[in-house]
C-alpha positions as CSV (number, residue, x, y, z in Angstrom):
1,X,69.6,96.5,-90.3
2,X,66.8,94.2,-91.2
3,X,63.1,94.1,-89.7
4,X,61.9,91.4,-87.5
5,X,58.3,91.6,-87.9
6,X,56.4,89.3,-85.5
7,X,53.0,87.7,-86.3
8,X,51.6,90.5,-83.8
9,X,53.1,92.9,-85.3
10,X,51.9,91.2,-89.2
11,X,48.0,91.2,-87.8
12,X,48.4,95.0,-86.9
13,X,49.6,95.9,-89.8
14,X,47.5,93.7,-92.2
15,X,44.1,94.9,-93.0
16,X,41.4,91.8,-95.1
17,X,40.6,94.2,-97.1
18,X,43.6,95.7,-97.9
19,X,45.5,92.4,-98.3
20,X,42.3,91.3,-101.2
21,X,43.1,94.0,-103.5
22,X,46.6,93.3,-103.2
23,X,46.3,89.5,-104.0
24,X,43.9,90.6,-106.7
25,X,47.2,93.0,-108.4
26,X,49.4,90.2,-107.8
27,X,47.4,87.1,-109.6
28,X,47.1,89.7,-112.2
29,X,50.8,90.1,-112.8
30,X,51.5,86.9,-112.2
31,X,49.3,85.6,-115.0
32,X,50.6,88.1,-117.2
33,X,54.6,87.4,-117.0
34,X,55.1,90.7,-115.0
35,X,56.8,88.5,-112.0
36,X,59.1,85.9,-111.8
37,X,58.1,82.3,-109.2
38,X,59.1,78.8,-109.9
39,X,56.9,75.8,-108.7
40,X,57.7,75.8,-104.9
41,X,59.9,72.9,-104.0
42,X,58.3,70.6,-101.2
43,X,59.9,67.7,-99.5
44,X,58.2,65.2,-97.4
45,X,61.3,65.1,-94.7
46,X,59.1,62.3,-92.7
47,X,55.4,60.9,-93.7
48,X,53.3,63.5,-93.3
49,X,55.6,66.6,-92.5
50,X,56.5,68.9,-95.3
51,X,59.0,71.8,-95.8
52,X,58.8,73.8,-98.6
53,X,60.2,76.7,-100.4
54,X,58.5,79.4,-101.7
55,X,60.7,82.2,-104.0
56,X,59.6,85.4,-105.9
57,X,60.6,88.1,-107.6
58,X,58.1,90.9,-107.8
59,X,59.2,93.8,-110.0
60,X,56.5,96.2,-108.7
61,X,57.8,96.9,-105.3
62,X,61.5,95.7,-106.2
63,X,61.1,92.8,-103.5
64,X,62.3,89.9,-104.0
65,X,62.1,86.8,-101.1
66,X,60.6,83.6,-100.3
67,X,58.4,81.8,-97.9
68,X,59.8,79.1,-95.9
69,X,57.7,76.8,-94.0
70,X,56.8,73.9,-92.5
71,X,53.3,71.9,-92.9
72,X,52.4,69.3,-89.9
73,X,49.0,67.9,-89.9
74,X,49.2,66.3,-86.7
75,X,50.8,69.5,-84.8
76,X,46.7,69.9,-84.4
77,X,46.9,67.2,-81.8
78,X,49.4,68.7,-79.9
79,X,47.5,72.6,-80.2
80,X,50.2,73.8,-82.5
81,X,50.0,75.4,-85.8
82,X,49.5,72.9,-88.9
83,X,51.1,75.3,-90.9
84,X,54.4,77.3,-89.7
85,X,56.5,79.8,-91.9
86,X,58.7,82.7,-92.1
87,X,59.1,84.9,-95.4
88,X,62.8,86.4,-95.7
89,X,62.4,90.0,-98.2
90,X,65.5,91.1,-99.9
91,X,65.8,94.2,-101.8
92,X,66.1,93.5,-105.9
93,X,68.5,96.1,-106.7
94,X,71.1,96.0,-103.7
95,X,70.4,92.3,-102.4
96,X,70.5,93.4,-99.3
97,X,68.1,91.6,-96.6
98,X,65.3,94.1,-95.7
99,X,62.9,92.1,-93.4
100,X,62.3,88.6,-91.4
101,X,58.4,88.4,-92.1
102,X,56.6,85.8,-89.9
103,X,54.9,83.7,-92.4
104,X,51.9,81.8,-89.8
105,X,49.2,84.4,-90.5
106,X,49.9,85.8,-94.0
107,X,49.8,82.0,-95.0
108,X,46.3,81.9,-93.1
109,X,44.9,85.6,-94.8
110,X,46.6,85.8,-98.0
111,X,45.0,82.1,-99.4
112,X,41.7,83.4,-98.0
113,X,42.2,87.2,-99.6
114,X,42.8,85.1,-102.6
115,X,39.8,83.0,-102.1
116,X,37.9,86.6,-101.9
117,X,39.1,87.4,-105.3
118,X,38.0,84.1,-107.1
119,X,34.4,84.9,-105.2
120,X,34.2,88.4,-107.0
121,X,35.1,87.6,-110.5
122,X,33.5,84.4,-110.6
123,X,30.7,83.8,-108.1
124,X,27.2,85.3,-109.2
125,X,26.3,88.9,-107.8
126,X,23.2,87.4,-106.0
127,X,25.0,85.2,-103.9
128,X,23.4,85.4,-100.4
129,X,24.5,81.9,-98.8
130,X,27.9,80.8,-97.8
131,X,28.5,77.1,-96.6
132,X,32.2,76.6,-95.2
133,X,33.4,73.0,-94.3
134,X,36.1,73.3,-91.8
135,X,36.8,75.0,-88.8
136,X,39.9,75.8,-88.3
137,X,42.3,78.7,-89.4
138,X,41.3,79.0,-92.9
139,X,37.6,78.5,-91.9
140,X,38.3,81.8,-89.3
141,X,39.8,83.6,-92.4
142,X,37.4,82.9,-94.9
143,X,34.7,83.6,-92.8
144,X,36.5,87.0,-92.0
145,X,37.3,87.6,-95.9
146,X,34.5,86.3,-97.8
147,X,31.6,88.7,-96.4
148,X,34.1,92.0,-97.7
149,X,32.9,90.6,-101.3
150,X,29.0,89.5,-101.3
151,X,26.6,90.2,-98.8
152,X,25.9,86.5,-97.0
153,X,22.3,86.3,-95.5
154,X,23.0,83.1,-94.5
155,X,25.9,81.4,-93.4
156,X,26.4,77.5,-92.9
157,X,29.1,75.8,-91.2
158,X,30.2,72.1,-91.1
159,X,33.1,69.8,-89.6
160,X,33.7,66.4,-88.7
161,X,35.2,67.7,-85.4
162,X,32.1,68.4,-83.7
163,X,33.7,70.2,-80.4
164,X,35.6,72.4,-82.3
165,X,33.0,73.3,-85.0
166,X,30.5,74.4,-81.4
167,X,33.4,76.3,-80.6
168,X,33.9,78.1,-84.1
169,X,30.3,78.8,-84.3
170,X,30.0,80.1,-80.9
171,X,32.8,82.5,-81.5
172,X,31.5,83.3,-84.9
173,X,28.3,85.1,-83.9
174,X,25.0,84.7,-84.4
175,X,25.1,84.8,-88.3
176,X,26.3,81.5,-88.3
177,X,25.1,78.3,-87.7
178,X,26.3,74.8,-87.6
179,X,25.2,72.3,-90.0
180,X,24.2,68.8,-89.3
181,X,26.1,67.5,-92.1
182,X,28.6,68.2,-95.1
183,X,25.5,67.9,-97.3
184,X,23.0,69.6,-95.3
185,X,25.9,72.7,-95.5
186,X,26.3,72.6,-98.9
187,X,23.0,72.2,-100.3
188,X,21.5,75.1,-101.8
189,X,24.8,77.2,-101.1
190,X,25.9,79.4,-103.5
191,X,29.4,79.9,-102.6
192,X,31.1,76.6,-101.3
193,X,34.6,76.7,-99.0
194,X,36.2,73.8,-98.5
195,X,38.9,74.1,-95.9
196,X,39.2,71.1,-94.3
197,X,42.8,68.8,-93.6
198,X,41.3,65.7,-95.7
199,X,43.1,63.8,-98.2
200,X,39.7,62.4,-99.7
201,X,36.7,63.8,-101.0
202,X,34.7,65.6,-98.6
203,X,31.5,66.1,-100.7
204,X,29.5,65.0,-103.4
205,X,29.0,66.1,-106.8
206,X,25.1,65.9,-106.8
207,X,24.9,68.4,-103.6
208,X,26.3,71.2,-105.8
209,X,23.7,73.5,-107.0
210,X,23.5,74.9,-110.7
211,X,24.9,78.2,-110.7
212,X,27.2,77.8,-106.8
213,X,31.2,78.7,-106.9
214,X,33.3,76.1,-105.2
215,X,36.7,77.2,-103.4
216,X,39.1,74.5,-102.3
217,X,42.2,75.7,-100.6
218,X,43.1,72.3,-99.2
219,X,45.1,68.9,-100.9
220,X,48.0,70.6,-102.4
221,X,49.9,67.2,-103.2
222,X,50.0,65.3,-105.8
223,X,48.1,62.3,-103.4
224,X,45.2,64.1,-102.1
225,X,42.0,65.0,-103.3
226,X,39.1,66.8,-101.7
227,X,37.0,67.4,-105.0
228,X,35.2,64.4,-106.4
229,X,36.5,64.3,-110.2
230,X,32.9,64.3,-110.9
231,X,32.7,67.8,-109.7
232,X,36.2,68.9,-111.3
233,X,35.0,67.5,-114.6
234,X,31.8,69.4,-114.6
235,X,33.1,72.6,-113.3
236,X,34.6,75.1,-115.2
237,X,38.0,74.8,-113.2
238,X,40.4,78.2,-112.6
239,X,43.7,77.9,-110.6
240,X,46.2,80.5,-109.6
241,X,48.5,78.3,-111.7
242,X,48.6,76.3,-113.9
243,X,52.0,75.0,-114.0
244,X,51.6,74.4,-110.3
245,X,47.9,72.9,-110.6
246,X,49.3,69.9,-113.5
247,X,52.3,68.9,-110.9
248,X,51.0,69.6,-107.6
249,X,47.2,69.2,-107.4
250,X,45.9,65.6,-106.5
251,X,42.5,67.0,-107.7
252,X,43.4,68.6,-111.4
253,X,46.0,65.5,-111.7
254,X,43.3,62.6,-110.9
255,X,40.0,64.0,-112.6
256,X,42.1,65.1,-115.8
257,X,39.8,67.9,-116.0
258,X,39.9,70.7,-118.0
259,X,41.9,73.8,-116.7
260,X,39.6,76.9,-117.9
261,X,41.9,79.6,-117.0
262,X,44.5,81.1,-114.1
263,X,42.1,83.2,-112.1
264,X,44.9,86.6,-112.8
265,X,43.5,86.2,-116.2
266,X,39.8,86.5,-115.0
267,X,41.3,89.4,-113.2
268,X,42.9,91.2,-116.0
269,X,40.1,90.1,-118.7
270,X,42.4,88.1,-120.7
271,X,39.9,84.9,-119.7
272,X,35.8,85.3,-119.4
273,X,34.9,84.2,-116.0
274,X,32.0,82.4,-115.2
275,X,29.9,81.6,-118.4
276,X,26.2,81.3,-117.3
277,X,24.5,82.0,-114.0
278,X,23.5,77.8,-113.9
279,X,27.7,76.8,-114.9
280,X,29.5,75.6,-111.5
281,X,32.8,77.4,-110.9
282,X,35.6,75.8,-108.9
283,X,39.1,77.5,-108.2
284,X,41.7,75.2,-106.9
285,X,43.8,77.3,-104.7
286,X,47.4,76.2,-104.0
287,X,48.9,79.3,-103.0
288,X,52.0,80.8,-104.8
289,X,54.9,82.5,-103.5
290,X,54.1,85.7,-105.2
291,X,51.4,85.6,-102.8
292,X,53.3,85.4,-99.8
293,X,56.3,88.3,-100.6
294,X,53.5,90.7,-101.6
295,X,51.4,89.8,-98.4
296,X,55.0,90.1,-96.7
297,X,56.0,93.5,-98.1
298,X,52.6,95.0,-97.7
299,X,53.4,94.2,-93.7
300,X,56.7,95.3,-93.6
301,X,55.8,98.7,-95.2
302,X,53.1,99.2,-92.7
303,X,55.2,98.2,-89.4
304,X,58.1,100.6,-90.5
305,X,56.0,103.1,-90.9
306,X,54.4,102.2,-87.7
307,X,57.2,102.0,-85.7
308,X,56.2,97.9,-85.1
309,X,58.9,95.2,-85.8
310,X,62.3,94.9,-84.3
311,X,65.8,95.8,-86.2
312,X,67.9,93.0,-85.8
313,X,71.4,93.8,-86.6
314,X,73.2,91.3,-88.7
């Protein structure tokens, strides 16, 4: 019978720092051939509300699945999740259905696990400020994640929603403090997050400083942008795809920038990372479905052996 494993069950089972060096493995596989993933398939089913698919095959655990899910933006409105998923885990050699994984929170700590790698490999070792822009899920995650790689003295935090960015920072600790603006955040910052819903740029080239690494994990379509070209054109650009990145990415699309490398091959050492300590990096996350059935296997192997999850007969 196959596992249900609810997204309580997927947090108990799912340690940050676990689930980094397992994205780290996986980027590195997938940049080297060792898995199989298509370009998910996304349709806009009304303006503004996406479902897509997400297949993989992963030969290292003999898993293969895919992520289904559902991307709102204006579910915020109505205090629901943006971003709603479930991944469905099949065994390679038999076919047979293993697991019903919910999909909400890996989707949430997986892209900021992978965010965590791109920060190791290509941020510079003395790194000791941290601006994030955004404050919602991927904000929490990346603020959980991010501090597991380089030790943050200083912590900055900035969104156009003020009440919800005094509520992030209040939650957040004293470590953290709220910004006045996007460029008051992101001045002087080493390692830049943007994680916000926009469709436009949400910051401008000159605030950048010589030497910061820039994560964006939002504007996956071909429509948005949240990178000014001028910053994608003088940044030495990694993706976790490149296939993905020249169909799917607004930002790499628009800018016709240069794609450096596929941050797996930064991992493996098949691509230099960063080449000076004053050169601006920038990964463009998108998110791949390898991501998701590793994230999703990792859970289901720690709630079986757990005892979590529920066996569903089919």
């Amino acid at each position: 019978m196959p596992l249900w494993v609810p997204e309580s069950d997927v947090q108990a089972s799912l340690a940050m720092s676990d689930l980094i060096e397992a994205m780290q493995q996986a980027l590195a596989n997938f940049s080297a051939g060792c898995v199989v993933q298509p370009v998910r398939t996304a349709i806009e089913y009304r303006p503004m509300a996406f479902f897509g698919l997400m297949p993989a095959y992963d030969p290292a655990s003999g898993l293969v699945g895919a992520k289904l899910l559902t991307v709102l933006p204006g579910n915020l409105a109505l205090g629901l999740p943006s971003h709603q998923a479930s991944i469905a885990l099949f065994d390679a050699a038999s076919g047979a259905l293993l697991a019903v994984v919910d999909g909400r929170y890996i989707t949430e700590a997986r892209t900021a696990a992978v965010s965590a790698v791109s920060v190791r490999h290509l941020a510079r070792r003395e790194a000791r400020v941290l601006a994030i822009l955004g404050s919602g899920v991927q904000a929490h995650s990346h603020l959980e994640a991010l501090p597991l790689i380089c030790d943050f003295q200083e912590i900055r935090v900035w969104s156009p929603n003020e009440a919800r960015l005094a509520k992030f920072v209040q939650h957040a600790g004293p470590r953290v403090q709220a910004a006045a603006s996007a460029g008051g955040a992101v001045r002087g910052a080493d390692v830049v997050v943007l994680a916000t819903s926009s469709s436009t740029p949400v910051i401008d080239a000159d605030w950048i400083s010589p030497g910061a690494h820039v994560v964006a994990v939002g504007a996956c379509r071909p429509n948005q942008c949240e990178v000014a070209p001028k910053l994608m054109r003088s940044s030495r650009v990694i993706v976790d795809s490149r296939e993905a990145a020249q169909v799917e990415s607004g930002d790499v699309i628009h800018s016709h920038c240069d794609i450096h490398a596929e941050l797996g091959e930064v991992v493996a050492g098949t691509k230099p990372g960063r080449g000076s300590a004053e050169e601006i990096t920038l990964f463009k996350s998108l998110g791949l479905g390898i991501e998701d059935v590793v994230s999703a296997g990792l859970a289901f192997r720690q709630a079986q052996a757990a005892g979590r999850g529920i066996q569903v007969p089919l």
